[in-house]
LUMKETI-525202 format. One line per 2 residues: number of its first residue (from 0); for each residue x, y, z of N, C-alpha, C. Coordinates in Angstrom, 1 decimal, padded with zeros to 4 digits. Layout:
<recs>
NUM = X,Y,Z,X,Y,Z,X,Y,Z ~ ...
</recs>
This chain:
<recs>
0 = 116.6,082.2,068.2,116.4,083.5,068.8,114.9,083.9,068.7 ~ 114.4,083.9,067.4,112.8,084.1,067.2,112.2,083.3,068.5
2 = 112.3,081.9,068.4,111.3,081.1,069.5,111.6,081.8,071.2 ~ 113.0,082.4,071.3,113.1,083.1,072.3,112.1,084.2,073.3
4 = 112.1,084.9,071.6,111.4,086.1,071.9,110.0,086.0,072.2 ~ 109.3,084.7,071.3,108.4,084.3,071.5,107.5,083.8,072.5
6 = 108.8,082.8,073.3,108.2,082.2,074.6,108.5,083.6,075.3 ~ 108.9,084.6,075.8,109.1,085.5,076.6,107.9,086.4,076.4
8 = 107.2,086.8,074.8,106.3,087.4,074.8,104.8,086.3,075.5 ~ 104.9,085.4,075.3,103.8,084.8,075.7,103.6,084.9,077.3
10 = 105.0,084.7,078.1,105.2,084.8,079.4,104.8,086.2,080.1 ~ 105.2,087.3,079.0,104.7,088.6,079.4,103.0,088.7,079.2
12 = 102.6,088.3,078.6,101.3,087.9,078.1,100.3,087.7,079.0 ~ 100.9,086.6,079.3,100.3,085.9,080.4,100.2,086.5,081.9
14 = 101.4,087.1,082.4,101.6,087.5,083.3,100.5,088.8,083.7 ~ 100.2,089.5,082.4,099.7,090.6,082.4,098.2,090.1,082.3
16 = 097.6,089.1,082.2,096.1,088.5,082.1,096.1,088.2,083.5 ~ 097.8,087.5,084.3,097.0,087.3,085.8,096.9,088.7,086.9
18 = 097.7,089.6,086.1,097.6,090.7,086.9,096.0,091.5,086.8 ~ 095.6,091.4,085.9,094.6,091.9,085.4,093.1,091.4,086.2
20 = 093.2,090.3,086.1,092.7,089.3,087.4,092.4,089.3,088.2 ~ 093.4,089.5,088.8,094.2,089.7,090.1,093.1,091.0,090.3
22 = 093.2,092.1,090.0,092.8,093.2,090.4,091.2,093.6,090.6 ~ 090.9,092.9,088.9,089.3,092.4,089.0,089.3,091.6,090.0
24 = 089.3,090.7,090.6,089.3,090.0,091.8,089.1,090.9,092.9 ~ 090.1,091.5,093.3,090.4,092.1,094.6,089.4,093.3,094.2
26 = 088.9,094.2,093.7,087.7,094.5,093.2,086.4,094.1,093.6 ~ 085.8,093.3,092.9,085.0,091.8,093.1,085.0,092.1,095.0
28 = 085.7,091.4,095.2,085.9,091.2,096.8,085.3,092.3,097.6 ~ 086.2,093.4,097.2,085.7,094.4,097.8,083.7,094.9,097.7
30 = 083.8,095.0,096.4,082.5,095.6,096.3,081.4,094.3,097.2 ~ 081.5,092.6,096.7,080.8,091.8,097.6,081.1,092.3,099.6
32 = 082.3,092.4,100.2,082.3,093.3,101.1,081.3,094.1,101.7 ~ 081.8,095.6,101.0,081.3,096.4,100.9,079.0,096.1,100.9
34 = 078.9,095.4,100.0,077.4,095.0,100.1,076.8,094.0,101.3 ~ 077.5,093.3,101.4,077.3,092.5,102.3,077.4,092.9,103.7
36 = 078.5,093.6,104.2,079.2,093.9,105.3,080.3,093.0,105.9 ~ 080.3,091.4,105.6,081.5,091.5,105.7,081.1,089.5,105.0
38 = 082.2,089.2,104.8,082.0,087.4,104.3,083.1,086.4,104.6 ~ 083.2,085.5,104.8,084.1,084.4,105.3,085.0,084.0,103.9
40 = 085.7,083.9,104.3,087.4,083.5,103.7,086.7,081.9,102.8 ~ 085.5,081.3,103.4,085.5,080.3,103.1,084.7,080.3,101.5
42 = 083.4,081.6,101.7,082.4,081.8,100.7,083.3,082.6,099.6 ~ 084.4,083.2,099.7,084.8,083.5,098.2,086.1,082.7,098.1
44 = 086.2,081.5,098.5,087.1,080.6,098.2,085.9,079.6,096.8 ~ 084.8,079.7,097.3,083.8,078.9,096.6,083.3,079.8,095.4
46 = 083.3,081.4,095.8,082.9,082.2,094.9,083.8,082.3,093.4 ~ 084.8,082.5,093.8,086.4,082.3,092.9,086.6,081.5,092.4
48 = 086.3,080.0,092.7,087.1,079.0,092.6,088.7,079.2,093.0 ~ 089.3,079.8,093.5,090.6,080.1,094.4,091.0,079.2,095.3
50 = 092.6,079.4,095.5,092.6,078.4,097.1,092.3,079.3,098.2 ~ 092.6,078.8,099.2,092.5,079.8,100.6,093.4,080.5,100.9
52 = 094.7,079.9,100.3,095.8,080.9,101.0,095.4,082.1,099.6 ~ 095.5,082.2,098.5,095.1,082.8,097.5,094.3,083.9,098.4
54 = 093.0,083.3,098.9,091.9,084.8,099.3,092.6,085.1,100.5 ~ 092.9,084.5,101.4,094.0,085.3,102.5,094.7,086.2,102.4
56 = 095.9,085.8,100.8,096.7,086.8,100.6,095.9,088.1,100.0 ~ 095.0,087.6,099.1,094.3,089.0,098.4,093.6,089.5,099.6
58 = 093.1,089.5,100.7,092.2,090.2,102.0,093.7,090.4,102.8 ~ 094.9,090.1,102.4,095.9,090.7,103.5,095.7,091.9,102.8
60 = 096.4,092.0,101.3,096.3,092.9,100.2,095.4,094.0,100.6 ~ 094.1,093.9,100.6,093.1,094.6,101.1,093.0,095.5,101.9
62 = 093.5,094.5,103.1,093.2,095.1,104.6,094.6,096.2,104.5 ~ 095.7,095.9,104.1,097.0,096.8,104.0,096.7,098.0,103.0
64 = 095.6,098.1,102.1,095.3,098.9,101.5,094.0,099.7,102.1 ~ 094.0,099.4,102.9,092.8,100.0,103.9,091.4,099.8,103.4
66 = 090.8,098.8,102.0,089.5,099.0,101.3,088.8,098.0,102.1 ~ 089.2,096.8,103.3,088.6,095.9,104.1,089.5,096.0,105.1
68 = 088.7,095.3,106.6,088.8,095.0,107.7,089.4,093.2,107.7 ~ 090.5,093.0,107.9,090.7,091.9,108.1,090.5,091.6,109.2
70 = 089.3,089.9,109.3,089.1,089.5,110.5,089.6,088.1,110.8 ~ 089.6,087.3,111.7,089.5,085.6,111.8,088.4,085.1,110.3
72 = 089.7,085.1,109.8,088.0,083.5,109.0,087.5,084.7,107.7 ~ 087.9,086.0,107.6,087.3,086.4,106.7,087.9,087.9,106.7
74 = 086.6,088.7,105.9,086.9,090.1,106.1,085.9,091.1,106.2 ~ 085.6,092.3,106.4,084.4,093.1,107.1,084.5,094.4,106.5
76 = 083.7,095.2,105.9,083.3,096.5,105.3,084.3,097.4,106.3 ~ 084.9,098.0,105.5,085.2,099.6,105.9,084.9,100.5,106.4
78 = 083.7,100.4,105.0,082.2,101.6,105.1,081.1,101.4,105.9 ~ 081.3,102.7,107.0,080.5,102.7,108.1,078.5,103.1,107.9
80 = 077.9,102.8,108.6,076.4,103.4,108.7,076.0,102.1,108.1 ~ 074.2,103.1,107.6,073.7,101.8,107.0,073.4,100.7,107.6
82 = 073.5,100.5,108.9,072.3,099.6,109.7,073.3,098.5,109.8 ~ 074.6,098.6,109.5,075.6,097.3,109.2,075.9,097.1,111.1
84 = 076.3,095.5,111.1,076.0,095.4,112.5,077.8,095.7,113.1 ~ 077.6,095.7,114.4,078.1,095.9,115.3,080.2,095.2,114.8
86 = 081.0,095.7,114.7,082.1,094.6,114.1,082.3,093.6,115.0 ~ 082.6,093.9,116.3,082.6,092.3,117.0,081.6,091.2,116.5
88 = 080.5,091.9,116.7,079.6,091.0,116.6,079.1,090.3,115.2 ~ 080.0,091.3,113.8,080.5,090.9,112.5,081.1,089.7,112.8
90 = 082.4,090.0,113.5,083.7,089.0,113.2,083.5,088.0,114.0 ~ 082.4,087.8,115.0,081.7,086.1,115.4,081.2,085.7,114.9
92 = 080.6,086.3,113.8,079.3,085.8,112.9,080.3,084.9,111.8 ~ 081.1,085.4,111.3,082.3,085.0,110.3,082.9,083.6,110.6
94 = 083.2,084.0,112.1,083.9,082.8,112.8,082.8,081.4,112.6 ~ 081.8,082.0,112.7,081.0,080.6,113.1,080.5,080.1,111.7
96 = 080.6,080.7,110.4,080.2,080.2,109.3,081.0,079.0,108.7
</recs>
């Protein structure tokens, strides 16, 4: 019964380090976003070390939480002004990286 409780606390443990993660991550993302104006699905696959479906699902995450613009191939700033370019003309630039 001890070793029970045990492996179950480690599993809670754990779970709570990837959540934690997880959030710094999608964070992370945003604020890189947000500075940049917008970045390809491919540059924080490299940034992370992540897979791709991984930053897909965190930028679905995102875009459903309204803090990013989900595009083809990536994702795009929220936050408007600031000399940031045009979004079409964002989400080609994405495309072609």
């Amino acid at each position: 019964m001890y070793n029970t409780n045990r492996k179950q606390s480690k599993r809670s443990n754990d779970k709570r380090r990837r959540e934690c993660y997880f959030e710094e991550r999608l964070d992370e993302i945003v604020k890189i976003v947000n500075e940049r104006g917008s970045i390809s699905n491919q540059e924080l696959v490299k940034m992370f070390g992540a897979s791709e479906s991984t930053i897909r699902r965190d930028i679905t995450t995102l875009a459903n939480d309204n803090r990013v613009i989900r595009v083809h191939g990536g994702a795009m700033s929220v936050v408007s002004g600031g000399g940031m370019e045009d979004s079409e003309v964002s989400a080609r630039r994405i495309q072609k990286q």
